[in-house]
The first five atom37 places (N, CA, C, CB, O) and aatype in JSON, in Angstrom:
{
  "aatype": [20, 20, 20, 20, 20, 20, 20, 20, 20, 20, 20, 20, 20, 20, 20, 20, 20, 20, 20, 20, 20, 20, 20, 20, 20, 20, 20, 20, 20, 20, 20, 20, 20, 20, 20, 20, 20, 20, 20, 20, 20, 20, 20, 20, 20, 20, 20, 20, 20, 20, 20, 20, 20, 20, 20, 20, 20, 20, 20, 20, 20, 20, 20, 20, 20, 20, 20, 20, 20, 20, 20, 20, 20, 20, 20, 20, 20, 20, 20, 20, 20, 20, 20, 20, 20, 20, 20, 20, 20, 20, 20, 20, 20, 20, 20, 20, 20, 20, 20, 20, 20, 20, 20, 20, 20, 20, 20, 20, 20, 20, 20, 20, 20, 20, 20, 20, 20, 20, 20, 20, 20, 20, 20, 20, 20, 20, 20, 20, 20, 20, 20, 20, 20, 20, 20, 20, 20],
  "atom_mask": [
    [1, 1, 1, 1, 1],
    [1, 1, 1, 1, 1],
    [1, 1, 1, 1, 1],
    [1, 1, 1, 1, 1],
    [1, 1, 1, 1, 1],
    [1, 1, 1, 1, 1],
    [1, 1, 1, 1, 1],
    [1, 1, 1, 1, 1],
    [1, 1, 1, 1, 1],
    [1, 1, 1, 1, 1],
    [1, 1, 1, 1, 1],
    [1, 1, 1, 1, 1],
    [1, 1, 1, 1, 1],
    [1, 1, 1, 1, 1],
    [1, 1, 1, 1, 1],
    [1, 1, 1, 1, 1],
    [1, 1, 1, 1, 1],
    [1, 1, 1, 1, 1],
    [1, 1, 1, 1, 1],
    [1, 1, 1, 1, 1],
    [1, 1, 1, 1, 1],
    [1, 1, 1, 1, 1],
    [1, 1, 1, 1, 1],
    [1, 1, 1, 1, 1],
    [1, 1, 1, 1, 1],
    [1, 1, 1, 1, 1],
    [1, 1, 1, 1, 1],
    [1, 1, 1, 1, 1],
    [1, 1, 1, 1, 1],
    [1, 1, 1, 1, 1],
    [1, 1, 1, 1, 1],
    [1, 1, 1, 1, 1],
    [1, 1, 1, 1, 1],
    [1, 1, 1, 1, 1],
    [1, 1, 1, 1, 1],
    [1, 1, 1, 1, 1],
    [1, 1, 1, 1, 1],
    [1, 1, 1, 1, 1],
    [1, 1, 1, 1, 1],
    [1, 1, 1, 1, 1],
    [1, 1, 1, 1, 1],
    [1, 1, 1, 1, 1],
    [1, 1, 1, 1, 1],
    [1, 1, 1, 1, 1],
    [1, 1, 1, 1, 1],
    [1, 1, 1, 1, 1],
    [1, 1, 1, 1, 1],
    [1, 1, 1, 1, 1],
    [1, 1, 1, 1, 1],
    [1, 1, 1, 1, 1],
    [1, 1, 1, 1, 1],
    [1, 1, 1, 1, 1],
    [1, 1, 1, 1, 1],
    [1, 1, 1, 1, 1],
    [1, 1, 1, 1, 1],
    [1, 1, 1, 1, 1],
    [1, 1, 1, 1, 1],
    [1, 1, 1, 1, 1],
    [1, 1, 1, 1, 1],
    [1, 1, 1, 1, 1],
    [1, 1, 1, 1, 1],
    [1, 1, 1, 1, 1],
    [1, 1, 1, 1, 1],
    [1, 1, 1, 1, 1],
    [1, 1, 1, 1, 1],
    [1, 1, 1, 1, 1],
    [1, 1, 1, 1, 1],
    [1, 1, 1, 1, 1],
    [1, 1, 1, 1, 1],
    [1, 1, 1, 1, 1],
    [1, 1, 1, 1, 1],
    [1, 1, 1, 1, 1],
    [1, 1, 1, 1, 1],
    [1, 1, 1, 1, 1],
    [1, 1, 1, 1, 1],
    [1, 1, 1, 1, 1],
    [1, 1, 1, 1, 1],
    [1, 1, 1, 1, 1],
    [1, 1, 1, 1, 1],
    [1, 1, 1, 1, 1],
    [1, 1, 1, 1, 1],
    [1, 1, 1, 1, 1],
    [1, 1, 1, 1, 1],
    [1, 1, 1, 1, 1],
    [1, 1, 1, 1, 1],
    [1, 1, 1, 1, 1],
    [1, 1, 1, 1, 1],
    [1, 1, 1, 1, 1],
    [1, 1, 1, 1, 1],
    [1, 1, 1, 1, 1],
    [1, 1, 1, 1, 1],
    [1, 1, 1, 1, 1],
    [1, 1, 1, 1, 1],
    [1, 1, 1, 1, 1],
    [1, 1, 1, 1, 1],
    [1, 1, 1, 1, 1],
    [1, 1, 1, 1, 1],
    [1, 1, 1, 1, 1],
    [1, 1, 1, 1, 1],
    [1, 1, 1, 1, 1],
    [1, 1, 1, 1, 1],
    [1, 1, 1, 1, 1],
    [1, 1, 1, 1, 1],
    [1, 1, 1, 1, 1],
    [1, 1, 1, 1, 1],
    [1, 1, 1, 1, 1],
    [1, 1, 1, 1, 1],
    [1, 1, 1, 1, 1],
    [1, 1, 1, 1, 1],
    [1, 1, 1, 1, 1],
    [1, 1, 1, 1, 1],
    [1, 1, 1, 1, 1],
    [1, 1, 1, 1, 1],
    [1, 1, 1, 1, 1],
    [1, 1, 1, 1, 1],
    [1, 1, 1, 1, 1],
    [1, 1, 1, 1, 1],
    [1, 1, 1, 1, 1],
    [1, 1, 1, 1, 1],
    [1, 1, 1, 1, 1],
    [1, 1, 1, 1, 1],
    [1, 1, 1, 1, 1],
    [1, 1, 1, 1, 1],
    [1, 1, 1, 1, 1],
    [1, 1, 1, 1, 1],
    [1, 1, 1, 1, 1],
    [1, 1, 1, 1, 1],
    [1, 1, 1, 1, 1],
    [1, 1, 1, 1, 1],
    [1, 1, 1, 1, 1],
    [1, 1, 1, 1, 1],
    [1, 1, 1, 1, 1],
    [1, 1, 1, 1, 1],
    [1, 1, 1, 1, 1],
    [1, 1, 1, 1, 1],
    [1, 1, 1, 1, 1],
    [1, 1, 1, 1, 1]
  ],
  "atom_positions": [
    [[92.97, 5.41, -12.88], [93.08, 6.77, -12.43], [92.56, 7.73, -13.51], [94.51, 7.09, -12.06], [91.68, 8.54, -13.25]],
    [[93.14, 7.62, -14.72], [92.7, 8.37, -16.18], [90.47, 8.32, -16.11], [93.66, 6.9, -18.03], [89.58, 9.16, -16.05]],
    [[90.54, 7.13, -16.15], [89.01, 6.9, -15.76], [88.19, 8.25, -14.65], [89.04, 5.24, -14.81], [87.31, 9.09, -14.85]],
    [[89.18, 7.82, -13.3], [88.17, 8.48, -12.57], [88.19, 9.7, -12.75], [88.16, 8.3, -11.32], [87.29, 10.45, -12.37]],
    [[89.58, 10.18, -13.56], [89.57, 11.71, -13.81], [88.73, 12.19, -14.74], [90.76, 12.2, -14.2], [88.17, 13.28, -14.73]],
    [[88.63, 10.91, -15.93], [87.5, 11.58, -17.07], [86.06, 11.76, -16.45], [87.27, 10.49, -18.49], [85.28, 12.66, -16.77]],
    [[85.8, 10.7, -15.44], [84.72, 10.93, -14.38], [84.15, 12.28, -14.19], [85.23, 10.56, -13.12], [83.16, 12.87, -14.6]],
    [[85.6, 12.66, -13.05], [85.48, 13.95, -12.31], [84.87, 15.31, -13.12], [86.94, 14.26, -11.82], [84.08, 16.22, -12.87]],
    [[85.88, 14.79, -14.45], [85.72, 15.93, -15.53], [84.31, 16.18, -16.15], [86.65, 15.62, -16.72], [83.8, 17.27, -16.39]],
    [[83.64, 14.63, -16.41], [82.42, 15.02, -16.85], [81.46, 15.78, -16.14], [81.89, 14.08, -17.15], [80.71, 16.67, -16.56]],
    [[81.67, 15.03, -14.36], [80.78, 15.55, -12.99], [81.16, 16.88, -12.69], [81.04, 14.66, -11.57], [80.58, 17.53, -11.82]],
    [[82.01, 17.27, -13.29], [82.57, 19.27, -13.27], [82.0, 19.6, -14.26], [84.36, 19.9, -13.51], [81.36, 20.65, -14.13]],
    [[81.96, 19.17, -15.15], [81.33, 19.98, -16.44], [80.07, 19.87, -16.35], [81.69, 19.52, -17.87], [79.41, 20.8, -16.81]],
    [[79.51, 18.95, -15.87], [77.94, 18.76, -15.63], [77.26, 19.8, -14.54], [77.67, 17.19, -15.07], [76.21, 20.44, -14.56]],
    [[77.99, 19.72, -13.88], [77.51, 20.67, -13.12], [77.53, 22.23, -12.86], [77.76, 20.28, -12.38], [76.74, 22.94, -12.25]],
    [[79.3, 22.68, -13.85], [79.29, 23.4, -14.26], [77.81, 24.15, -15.46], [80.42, 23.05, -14.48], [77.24, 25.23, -15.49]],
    [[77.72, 23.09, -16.13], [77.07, 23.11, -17.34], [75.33, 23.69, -16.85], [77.24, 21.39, -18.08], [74.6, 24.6, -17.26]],
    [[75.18, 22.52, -15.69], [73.7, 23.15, -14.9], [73.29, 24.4, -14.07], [73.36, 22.31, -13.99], [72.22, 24.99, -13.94]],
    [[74.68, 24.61, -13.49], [74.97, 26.13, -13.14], [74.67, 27.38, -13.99], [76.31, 26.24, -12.96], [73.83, 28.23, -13.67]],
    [[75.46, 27.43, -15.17], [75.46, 28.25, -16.37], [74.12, 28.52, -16.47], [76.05, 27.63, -17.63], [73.91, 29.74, -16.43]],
    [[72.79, 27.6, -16.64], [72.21, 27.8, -17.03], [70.85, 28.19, -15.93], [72.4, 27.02, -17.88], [69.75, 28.68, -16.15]],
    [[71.4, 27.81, -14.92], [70.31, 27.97, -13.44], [70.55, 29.73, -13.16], [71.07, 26.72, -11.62], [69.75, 30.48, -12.59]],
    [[71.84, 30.09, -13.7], [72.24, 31.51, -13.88], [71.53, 32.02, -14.48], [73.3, 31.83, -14.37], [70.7, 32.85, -14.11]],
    [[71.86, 31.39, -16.13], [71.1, 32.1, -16.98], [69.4, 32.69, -16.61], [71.15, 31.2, -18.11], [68.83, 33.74, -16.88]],
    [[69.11, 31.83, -16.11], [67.6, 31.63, -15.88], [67.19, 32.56, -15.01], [67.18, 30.3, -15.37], [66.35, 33.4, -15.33]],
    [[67.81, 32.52, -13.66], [68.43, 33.52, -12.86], [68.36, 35.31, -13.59], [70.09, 32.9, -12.7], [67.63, 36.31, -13.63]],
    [[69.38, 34.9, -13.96], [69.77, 36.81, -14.64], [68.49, 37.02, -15.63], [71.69, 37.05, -15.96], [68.09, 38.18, -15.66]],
    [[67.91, 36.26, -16.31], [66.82, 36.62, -16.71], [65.65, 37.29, -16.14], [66.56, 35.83, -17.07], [65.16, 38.34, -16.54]],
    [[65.18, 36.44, -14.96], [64.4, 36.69, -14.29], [64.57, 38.11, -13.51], [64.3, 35.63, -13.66], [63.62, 38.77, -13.08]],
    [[65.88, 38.46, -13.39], [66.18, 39.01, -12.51], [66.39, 40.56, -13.28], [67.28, 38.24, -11.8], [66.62, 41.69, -12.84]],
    [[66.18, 39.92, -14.83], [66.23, 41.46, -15.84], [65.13, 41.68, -15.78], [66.66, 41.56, -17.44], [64.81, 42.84, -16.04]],
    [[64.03, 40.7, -15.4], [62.7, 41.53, -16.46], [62.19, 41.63, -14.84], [61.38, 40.39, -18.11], [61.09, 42.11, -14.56]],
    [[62.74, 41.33, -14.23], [61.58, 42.01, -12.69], [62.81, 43.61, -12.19], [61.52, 40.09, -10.5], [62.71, 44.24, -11.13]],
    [[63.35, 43.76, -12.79], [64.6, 45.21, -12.94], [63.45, 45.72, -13.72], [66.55, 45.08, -13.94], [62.55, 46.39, -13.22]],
    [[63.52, 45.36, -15.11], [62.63, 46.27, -16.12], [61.24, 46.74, -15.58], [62.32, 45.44, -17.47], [60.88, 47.91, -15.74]],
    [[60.36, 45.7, -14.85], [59.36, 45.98, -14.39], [59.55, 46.89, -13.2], [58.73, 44.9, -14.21], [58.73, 47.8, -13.05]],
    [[60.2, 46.81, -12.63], [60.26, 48.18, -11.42], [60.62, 49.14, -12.22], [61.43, 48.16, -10.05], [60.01, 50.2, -12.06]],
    [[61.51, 49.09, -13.13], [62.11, 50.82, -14.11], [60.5, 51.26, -14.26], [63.23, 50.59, -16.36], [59.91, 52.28, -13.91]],
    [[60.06, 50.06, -14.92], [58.3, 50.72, -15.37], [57.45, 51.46, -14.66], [57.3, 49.73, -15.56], [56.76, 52.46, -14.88]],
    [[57.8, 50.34, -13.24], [56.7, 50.9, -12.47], [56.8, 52.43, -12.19], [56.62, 50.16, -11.18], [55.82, 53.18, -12.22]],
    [[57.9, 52.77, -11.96], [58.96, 53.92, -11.54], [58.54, 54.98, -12.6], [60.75, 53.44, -11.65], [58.09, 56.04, -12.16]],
    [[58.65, 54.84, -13.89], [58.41, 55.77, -14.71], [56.78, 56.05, -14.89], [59.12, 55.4, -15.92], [56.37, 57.05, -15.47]],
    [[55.92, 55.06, -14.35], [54.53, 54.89, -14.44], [54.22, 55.91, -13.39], [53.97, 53.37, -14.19], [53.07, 56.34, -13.24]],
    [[55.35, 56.33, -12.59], [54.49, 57.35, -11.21], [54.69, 58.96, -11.6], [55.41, 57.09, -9.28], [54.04, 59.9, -11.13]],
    [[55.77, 59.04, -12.58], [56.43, 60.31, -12.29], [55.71, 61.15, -13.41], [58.17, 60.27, -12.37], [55.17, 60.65, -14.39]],
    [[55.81, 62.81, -13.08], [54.57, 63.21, -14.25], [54.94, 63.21, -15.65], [53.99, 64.68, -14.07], [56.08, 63.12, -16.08]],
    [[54.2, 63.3, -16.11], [54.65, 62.98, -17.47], [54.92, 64.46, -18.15], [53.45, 62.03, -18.31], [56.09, 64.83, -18.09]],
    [[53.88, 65.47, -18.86], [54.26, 66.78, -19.14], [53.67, 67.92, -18.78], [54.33, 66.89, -20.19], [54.1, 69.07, -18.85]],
    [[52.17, 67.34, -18.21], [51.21, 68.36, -17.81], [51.56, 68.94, -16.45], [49.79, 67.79, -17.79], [51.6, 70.17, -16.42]],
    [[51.73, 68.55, -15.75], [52.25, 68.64, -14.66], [53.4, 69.49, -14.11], [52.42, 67.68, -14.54], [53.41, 70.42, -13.3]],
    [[54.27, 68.93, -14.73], [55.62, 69.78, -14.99], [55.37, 71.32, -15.51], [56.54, 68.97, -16.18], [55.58, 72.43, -15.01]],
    [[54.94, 70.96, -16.49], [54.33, 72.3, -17.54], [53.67, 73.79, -16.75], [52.82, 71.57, -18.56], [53.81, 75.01, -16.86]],
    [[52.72, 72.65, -15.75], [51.95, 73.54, -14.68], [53.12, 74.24, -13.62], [50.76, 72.46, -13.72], [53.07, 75.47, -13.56]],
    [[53.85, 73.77, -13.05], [54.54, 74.3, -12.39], [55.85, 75.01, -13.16], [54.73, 73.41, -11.47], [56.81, 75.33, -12.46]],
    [[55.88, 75.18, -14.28], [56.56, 76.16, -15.15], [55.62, 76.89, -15.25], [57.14, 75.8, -16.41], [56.09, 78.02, -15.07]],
    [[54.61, 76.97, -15.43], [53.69, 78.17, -15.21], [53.86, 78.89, -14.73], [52.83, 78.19, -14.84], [54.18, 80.0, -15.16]],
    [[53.66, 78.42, -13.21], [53.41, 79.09, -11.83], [54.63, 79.65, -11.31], [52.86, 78.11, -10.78], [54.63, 80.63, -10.57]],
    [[55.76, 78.98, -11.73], [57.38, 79.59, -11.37], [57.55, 80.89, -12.27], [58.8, 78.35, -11.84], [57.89, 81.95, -11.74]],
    [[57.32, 80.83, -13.59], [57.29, 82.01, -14.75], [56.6, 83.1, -14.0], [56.39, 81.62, -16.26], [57.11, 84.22, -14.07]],
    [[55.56, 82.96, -13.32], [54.33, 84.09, -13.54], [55.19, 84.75, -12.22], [52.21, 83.55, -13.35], [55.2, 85.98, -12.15]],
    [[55.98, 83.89, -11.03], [56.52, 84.22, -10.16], [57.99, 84.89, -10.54], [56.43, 83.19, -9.39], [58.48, 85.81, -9.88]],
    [[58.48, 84.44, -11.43], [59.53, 85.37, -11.78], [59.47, 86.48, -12.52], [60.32, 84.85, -12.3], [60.33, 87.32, -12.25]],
    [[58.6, 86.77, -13.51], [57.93, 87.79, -14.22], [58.0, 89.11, -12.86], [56.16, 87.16, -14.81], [58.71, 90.11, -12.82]],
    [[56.83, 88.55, -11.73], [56.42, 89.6, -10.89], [58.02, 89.74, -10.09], [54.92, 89.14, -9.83], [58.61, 90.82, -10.09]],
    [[58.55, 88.61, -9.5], [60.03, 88.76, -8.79], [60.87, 90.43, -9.99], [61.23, 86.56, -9.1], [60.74, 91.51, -9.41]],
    [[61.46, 90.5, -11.18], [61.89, 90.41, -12.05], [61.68, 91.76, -12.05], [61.55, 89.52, -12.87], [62.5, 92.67, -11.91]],
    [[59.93, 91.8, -12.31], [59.37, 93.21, -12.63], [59.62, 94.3, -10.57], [57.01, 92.8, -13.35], [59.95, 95.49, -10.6]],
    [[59.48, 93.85, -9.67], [60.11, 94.19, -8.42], [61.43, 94.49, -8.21], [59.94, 93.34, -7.68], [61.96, 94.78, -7.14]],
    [[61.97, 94.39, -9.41], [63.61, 94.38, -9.33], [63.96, 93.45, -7.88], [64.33, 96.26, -9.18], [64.46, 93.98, -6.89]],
    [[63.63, 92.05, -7.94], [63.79, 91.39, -7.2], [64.68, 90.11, -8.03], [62.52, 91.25, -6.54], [63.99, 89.15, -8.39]],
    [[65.72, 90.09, -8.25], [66.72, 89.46, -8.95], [67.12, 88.26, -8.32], [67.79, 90.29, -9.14], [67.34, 87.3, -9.06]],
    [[67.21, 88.15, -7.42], [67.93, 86.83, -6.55], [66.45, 85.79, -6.84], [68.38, 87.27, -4.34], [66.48, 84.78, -7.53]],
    [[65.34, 86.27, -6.21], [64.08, 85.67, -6.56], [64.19, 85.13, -8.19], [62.85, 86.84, -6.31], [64.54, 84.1, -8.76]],
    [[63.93, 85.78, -8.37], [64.43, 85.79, -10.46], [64.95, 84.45, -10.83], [66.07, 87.04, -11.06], [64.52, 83.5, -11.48]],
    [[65.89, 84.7, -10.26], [66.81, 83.67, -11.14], [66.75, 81.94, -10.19], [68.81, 84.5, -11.19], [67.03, 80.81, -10.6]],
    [[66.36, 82.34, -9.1], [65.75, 81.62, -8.24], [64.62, 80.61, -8.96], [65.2, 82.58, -7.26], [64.65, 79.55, -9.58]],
    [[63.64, 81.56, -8.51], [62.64, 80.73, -9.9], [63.43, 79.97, -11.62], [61.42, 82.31, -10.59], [63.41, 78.83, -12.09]],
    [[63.89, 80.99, -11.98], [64.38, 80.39, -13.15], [64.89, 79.14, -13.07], [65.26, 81.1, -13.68], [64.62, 78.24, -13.87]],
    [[65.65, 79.03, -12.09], [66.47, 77.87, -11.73], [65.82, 76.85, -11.66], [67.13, 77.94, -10.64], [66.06, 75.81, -12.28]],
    [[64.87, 77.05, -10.86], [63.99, 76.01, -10.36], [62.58, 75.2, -11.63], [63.26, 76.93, -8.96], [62.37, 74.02, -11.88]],
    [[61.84, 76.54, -12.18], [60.78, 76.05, -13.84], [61.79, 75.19, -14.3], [60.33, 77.51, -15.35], [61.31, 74.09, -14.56]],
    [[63.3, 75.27, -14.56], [64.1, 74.44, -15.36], [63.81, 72.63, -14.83], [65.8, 75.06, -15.12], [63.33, 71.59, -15.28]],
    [[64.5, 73.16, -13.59], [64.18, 71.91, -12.49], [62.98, 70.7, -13.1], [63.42, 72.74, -10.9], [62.99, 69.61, -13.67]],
    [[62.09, 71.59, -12.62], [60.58, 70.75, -12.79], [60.41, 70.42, -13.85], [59.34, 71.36, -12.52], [59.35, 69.81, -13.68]],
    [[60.6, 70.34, -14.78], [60.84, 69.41, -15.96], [61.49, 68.29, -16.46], [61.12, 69.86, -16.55], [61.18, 67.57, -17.41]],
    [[62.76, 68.25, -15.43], [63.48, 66.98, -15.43], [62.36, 65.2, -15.54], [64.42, 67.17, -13.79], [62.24, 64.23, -16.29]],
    [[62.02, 65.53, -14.74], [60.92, 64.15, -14.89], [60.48, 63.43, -16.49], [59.31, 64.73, -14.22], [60.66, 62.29, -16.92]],
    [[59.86, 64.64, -17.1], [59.69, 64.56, -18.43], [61.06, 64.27, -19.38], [59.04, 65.83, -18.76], [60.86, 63.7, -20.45]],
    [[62.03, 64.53, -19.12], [63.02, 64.01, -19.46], [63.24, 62.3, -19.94], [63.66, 64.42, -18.47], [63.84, 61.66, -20.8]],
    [[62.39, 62.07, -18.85], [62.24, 60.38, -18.67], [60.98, 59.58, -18.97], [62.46, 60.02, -17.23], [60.74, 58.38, -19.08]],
    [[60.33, 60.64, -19.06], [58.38, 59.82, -19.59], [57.98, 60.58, -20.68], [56.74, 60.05, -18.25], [56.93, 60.28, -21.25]],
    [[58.82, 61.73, -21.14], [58.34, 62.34, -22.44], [59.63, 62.7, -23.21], [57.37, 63.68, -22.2], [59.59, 63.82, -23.72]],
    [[60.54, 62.15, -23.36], [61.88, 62.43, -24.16], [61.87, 63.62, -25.48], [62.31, 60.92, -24.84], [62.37, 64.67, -25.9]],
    [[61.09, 62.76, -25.68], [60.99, 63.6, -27.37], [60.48, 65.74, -27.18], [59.01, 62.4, -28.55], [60.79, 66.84, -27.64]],
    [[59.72, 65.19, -26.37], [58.91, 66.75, -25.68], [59.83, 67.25, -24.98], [57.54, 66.66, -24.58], [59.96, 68.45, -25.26]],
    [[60.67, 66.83, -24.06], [61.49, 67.26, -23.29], [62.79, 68.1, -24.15], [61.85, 66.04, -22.47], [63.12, 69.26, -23.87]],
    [[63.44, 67.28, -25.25], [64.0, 68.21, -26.28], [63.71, 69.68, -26.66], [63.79, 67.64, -27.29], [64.39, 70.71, -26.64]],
    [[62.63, 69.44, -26.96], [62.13, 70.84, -27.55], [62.04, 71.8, -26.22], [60.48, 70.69, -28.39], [62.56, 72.89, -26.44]],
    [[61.47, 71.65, -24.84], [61.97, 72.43, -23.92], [63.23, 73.0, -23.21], [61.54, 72.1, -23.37], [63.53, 73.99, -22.55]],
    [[63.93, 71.63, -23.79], [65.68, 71.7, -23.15], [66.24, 72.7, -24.13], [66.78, 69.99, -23.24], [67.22, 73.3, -23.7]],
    [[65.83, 73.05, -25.44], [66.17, 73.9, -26.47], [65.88, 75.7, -26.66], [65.53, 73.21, -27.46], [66.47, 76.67, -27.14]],
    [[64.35, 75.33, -25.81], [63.99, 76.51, -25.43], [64.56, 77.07, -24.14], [62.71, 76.48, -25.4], [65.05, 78.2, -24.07]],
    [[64.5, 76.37, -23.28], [65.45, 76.93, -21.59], [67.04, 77.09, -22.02], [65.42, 75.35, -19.97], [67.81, 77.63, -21.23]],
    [[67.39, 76.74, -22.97], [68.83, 77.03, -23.01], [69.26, 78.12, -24.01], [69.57, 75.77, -23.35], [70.24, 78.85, -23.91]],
    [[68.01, 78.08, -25.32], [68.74, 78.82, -26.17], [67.89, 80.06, -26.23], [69.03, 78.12, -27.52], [68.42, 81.17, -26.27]],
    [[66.59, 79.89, -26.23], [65.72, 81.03, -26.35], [65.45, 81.7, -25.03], [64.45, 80.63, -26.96], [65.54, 82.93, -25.06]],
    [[65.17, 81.19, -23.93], [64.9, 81.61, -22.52], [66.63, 82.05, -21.93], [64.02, 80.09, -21.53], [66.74, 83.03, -21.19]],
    [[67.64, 81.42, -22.24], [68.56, 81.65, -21.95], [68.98, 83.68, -21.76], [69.18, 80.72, -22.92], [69.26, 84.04, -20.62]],
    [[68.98, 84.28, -22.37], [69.06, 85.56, -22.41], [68.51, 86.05, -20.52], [67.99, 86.1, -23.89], [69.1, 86.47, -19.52]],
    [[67.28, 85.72, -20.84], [66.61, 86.03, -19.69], [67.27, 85.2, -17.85], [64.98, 85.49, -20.23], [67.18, 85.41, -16.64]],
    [[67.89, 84.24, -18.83], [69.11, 84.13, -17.09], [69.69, 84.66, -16.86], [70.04, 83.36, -16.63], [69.81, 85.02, -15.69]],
    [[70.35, 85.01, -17.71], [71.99, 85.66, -18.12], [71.18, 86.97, -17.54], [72.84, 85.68, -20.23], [71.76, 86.67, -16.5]],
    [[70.61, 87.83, -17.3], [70.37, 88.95, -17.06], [69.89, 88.91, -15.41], [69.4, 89.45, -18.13], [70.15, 89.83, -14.64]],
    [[69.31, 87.95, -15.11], [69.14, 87.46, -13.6], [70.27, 87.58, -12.81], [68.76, 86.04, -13.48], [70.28, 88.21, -11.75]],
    [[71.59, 86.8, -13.45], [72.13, 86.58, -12.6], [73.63, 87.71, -12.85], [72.15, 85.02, -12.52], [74.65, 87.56, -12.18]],
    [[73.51, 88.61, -13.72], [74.01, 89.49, -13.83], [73.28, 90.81, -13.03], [74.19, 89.46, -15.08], [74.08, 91.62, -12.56]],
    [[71.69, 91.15, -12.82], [71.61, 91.74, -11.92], [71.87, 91.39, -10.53], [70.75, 92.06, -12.1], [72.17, 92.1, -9.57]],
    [[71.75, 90.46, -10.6], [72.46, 89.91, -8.74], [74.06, 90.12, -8.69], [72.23, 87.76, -8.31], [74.61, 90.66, -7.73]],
    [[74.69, 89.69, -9.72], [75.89, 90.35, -9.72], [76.5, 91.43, -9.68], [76.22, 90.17, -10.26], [77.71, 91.49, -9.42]],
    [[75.49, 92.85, -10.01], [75.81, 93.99, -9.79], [75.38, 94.01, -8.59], [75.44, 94.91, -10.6], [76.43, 93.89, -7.95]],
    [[74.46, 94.08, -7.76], [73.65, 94.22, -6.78], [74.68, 93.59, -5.21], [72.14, 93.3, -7.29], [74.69, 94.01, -4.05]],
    [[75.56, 92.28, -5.96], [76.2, 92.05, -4.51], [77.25, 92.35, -4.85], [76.21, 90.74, -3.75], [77.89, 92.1, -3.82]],
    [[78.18, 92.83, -5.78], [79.58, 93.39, -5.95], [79.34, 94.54, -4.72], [79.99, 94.06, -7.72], [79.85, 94.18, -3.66]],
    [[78.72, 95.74, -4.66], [79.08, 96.99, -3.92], [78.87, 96.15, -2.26], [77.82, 98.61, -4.37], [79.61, 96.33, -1.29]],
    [[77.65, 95.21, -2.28], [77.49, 94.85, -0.56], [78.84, 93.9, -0.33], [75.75, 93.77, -0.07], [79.35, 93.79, 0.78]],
    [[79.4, 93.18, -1.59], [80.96, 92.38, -1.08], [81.66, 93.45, -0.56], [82.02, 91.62, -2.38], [81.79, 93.44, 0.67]],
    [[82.22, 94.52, -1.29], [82.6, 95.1, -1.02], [82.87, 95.72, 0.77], [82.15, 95.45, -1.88], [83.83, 95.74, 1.54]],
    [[81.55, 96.12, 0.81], [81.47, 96.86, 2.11], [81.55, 95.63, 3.56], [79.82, 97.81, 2.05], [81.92, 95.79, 4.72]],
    [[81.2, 94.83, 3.06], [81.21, 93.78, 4.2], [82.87, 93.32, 4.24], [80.05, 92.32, 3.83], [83.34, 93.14, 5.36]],
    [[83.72, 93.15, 3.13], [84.96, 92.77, 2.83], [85.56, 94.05, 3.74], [85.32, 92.64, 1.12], [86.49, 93.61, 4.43]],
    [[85.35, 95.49, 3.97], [85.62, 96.75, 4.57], [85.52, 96.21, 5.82], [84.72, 97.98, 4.24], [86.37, 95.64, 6.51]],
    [[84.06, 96.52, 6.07], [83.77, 96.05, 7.63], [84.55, 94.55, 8.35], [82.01, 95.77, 7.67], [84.7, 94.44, 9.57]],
    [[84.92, 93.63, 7.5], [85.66, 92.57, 8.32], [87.15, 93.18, 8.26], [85.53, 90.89, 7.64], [87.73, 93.33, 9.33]],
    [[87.79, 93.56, 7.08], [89.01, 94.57, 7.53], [89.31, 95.04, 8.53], [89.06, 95.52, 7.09], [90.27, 94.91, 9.29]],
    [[88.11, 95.83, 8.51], [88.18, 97.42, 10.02], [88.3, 96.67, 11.4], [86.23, 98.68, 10.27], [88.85, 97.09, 12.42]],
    [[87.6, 95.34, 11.17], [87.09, 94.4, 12.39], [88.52, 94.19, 13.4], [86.43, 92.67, 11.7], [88.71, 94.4, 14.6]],
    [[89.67, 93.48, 11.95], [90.57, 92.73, 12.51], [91.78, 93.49, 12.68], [90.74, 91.59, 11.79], [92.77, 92.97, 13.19]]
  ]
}
């Protein structure tokens, strides 16, 4: 009986043992065809020019929004040039820093004033609409 158990034990461990490693082989394969799609993935998305361009085109649109005393637009755009850079986040890291530094610390002022003119601008219309549903009920 001791026998057939040392048996069993070897034919468990053996096969245990071939498992482990049909895994291993497995999860390997199964990392580097993961890594190769991350690649492919980062191989599509723009890298900085791109992004850059449509911070352009959002700026030149909030400038004119801004200069219209058009505030909701404003900060609208703002919101959004931030946006379009995310990508680069992921295919240009190092570059992406130096913009995440500028949109937060140097460009920052210029939100803060966006969304403080929209804040004056809808305090008096809360107001009157907060009246008019009053009067309503």
């Amino acid at each position: 009986m001791e026998n057939e158990m040392a048996k069993l034990s070897k034919s468990t461990l053996l096969v245990l043992m071939s498992s482990f490693v049909a895994f291993g082989a497995l999860a390997q394969d199964s990392t580097s065809d993961l890594q190769k799609q991350v690649d492919q993935i980062k191989s599509v998305l723009p890298k900085f020019a791109i992004p850059m361009r449509e911070v352009g085109d959002r700026f030149q649109d909030m400038y004119f929004a801004a200069r219209d005393s058009n505030w909701a637009l404003a900060a609208y755009m703002s919101k959004y040039m931030n946006g379009a850079m995310n990508p680069a986040s992921i295919t240009k890291a190092d570059e992406y820093k130096t913009w995440k530094s500028f949109y937060e610390d140097t460009f920052a002022p210029v939100t803060k004033a966006s969304r403080q003119r929209i804040s004056k601008l809808l305090t008096p219309l809360t107001r009157q609409l907060l009246t008019l549903a009053t009067a309503a009920t």
